[in-house]
C-alpha positions as CSV (number, residue, x, y, z in Angstrom):
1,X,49.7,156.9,114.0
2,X,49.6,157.1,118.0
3,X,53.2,156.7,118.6
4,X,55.3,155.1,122.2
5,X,56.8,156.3,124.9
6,X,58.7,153.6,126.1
7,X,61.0,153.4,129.6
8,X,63.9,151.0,129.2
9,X,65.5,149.3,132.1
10,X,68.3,147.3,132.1
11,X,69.4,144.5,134.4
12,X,72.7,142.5,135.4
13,X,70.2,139.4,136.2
14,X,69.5,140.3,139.7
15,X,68.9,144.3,140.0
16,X,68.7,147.3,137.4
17,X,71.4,148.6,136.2
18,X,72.2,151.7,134.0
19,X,75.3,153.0,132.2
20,X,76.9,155.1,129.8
21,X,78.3,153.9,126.0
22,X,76.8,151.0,126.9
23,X,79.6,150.7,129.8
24,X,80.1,152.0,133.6
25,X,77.4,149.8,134.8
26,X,76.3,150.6,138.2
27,X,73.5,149.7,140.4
28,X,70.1,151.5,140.9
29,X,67.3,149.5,142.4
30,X,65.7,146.4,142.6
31,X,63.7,144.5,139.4
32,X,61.3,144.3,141.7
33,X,60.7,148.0,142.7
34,X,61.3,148.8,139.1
35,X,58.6,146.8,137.8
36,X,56.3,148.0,140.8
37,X,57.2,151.8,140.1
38,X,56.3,151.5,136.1
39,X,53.3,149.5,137.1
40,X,52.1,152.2,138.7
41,X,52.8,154.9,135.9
42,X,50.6,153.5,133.3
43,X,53.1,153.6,130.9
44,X,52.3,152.4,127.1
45,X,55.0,149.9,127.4
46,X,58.4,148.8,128.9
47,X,61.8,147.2,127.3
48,X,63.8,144.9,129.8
49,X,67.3,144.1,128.5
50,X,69.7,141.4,130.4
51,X,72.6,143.3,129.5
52,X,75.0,140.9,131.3
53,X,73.4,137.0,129.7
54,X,76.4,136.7,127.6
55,X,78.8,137.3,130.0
56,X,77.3,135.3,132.9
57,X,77.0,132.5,130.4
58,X,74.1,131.2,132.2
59,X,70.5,130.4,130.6
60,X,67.9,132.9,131.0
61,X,66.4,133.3,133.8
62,X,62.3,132.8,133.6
63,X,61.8,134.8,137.0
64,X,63.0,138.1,135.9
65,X,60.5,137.8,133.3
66,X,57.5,136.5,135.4
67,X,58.6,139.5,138.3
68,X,57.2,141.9,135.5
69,X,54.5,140.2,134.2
70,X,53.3,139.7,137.4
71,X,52.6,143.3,138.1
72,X,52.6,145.1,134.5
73,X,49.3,145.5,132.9
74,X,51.0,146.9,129.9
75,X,53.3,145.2,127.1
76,X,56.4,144.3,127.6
77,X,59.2,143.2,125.3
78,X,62.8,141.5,126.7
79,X,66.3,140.9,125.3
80,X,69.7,139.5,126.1
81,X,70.6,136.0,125.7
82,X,68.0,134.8,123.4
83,X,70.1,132.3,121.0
84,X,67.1,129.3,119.9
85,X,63.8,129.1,119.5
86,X,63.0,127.8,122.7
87,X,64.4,130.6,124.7
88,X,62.3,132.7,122.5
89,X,59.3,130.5,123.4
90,X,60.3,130.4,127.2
91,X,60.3,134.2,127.3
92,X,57.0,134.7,125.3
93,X,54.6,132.0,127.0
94,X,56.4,133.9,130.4
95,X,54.0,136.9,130.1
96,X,56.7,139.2,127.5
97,X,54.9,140.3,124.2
98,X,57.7,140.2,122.2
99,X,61.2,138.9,122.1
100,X,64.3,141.2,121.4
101,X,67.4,140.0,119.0
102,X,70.6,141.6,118.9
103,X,73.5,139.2,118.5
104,X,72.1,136.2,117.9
105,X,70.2,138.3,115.1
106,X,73.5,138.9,113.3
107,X,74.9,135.5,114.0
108,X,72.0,133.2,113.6
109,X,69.3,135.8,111.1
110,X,67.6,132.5,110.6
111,X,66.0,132.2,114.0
112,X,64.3,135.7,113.2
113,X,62.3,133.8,110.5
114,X,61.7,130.8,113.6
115,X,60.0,133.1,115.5
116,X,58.5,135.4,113.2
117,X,57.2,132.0,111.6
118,X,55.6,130.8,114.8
119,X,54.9,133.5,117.3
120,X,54.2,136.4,114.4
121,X,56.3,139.1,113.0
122,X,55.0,141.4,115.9
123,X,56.6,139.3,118.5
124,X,60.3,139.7,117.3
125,X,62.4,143.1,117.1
126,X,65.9,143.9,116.6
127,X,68.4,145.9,118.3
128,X,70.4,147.5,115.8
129,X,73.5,149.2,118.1
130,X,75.2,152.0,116.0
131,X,78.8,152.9,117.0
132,X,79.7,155.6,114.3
133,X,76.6,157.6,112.9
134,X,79.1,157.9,109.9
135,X,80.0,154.9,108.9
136,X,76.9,153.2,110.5
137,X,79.2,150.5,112.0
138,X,77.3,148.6,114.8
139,X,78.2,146.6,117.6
140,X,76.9,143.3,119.1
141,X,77.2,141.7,123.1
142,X,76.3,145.1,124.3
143,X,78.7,146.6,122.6
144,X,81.7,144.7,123.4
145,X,82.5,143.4,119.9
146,X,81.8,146.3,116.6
147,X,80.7,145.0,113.2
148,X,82.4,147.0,110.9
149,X,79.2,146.8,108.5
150,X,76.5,148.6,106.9
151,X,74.2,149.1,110.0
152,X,71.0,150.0,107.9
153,X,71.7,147.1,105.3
154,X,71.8,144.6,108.4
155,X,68.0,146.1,109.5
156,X,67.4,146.1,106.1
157,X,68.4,141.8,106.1
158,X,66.7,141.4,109.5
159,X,63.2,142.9,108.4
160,X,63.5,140.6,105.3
161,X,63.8,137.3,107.5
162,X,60.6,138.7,109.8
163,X,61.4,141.1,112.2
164,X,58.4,143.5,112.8
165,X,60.1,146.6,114.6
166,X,63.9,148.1,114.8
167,X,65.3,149.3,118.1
168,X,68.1,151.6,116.8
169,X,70.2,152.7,119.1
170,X,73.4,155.2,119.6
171,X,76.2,153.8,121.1
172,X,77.7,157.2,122.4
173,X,74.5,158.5,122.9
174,X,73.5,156.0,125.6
175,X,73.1,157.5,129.0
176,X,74.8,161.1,128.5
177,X,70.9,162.7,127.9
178,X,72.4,165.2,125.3
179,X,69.6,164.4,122.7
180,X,68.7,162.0,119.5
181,X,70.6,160.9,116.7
182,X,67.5,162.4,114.1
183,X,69.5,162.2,110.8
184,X,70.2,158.4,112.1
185,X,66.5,158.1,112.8
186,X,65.6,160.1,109.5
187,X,67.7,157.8,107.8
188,X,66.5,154.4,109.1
189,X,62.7,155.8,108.8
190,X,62.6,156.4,105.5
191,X,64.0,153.7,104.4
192,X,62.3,150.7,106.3
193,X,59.0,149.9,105.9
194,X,58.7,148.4,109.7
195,X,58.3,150.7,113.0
196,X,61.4,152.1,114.0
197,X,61.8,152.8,117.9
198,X,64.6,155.6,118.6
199,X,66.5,154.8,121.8
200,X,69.7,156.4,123.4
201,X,70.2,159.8,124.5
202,X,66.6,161.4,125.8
203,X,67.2,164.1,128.1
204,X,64.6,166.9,127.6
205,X,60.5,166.5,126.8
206,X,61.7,168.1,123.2
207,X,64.2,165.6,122.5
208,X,61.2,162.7,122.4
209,X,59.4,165.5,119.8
210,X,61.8,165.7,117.8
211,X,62.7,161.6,117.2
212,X,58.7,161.3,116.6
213,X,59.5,164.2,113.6
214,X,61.7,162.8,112.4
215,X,60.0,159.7,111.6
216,X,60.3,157.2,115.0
217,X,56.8,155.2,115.4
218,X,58.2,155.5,119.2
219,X,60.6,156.7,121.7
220,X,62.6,154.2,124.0
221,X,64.8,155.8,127.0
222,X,66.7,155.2,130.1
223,X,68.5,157.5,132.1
224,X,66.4,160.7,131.6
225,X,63.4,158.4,133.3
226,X,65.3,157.0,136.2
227,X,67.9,160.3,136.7
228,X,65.3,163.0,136.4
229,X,61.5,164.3,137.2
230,X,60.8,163.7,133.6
231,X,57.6,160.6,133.5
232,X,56.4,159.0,130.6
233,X,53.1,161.1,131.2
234,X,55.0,164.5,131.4
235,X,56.7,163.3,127.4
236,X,52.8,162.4,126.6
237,X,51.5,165.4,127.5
238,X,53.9,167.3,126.0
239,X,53.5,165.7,123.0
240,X,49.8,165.9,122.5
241,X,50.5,169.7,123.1
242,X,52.4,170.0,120.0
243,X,49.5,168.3,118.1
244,X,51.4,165.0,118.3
245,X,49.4,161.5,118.7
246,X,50.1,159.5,121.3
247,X,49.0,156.1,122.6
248,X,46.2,156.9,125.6
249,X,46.8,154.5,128.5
């Protein structure tokens, strides 16, 4: 298996924004300049999350998604707000590969099958946002509201009805760079039978190593590409040095 590295930006609707816990959301550059600087990497792929849809309570809106597929060459997959099949649609025949559920996937599961059933299971993932690594309690609306539920049963659900990949994230791992949640990753690995993509806490080269070891089919992160000199192609290289496959742009 060639496996991902994948840069995550988030956005407010207007410019990228990053945070910590999934909170403390401050401005760091244009959607623009972002999509224009990853462009320019050759990165395998990129994850664009409206983190603020909900809360704006305003439909989505088409441009951001046209502002990066007018410059990326590569993939790209976008969540946040995506409630119907027809936002789904709007997104995909935009220029995203694939759409990203997170709430709507716990509130409406059946739309997962909607676009799974028309669009493919590779053009519909799921967030799954874990707030205790314990009790595997996850939140929903960017982690404003927590499901006190069985995190892995829910992926477990979502793959069922379609899904073809699981973002799992780590609530209080976002945006501190302090390293992966592996037994999490371990755990959802080995128990799916659908690519699981590790995001929340990169902040060193071996940290993307050691979510690949411990099962991830990829590696999705923020903050340690935006805050520090570590590129997409420094994590590649790194990992082909360890023997590890990676995806060749």
């Amino acid at each position: 298996m060639k496996h991902r590295i994948i840069p995550t930006l988030l956005t407010d609707g207007n410019t990228i924004i990053k945070g910590t816990a999934f909170d403390n959301w401050r401005t760091v550059g244009s959607l623009s300049a972002s999509a224009n600087l990853f462009a320019s990497r050759d990165v395998d792929e990129l994850i664009l999350f409206d983190v603020k849809s909900r809360t704006r309570k305003s439909e989505i809106k088409g441009s951001i998604i046209e502002t990066f597929a007018a410059v990326l060459r590569v993939p790209f997959s976008f969540g946040g707000g995506i409630d119907n099949l027809d936002d789904a649609s709007k997104i995909l025949e935009s220029g995203a590969e694939r759409v990203i559920l997170g709430t709507s996937a716990y509130q409406n599961p059946g739309l997962i099958y909607k676009i799974a059933n028309k669009f493919g299971t590779q053009a519909v993932s799921v967030t799954v946002d874990i707030f205790d690594e314990d009790s595997l309690y996850f939140t929903i609306n960017s982690g404003l509201e927590i499901i006190k539920e069985n995190g892995l049963s829910f992926a477990k659900k979502v793959t069922e009805l379609g899904a073809g990949e699981i973002i799992l994230q780590s609530v209080k791992r976002d945006g501190t760079l302090n390293g992966m949640a592996v037994e999490l990753i371990r755990l959802f690995s080995s128990s799916l039978q659908v690519p699981i993509v590790a995001s929340c806490g990169a902040g060193r080269v071996h940290d993307f190593a050691s979510a690949i070891k411990s099962g991830a089919s990829a590696v999705a992160a923020g903050a340690v590409f935006q805050f520090t000199e570590i590129t997409p192609n420094v994590v590649r290289e790194h990992l082909k040095s360890i023997g590890l496959q990676v995806r060749e742009t």
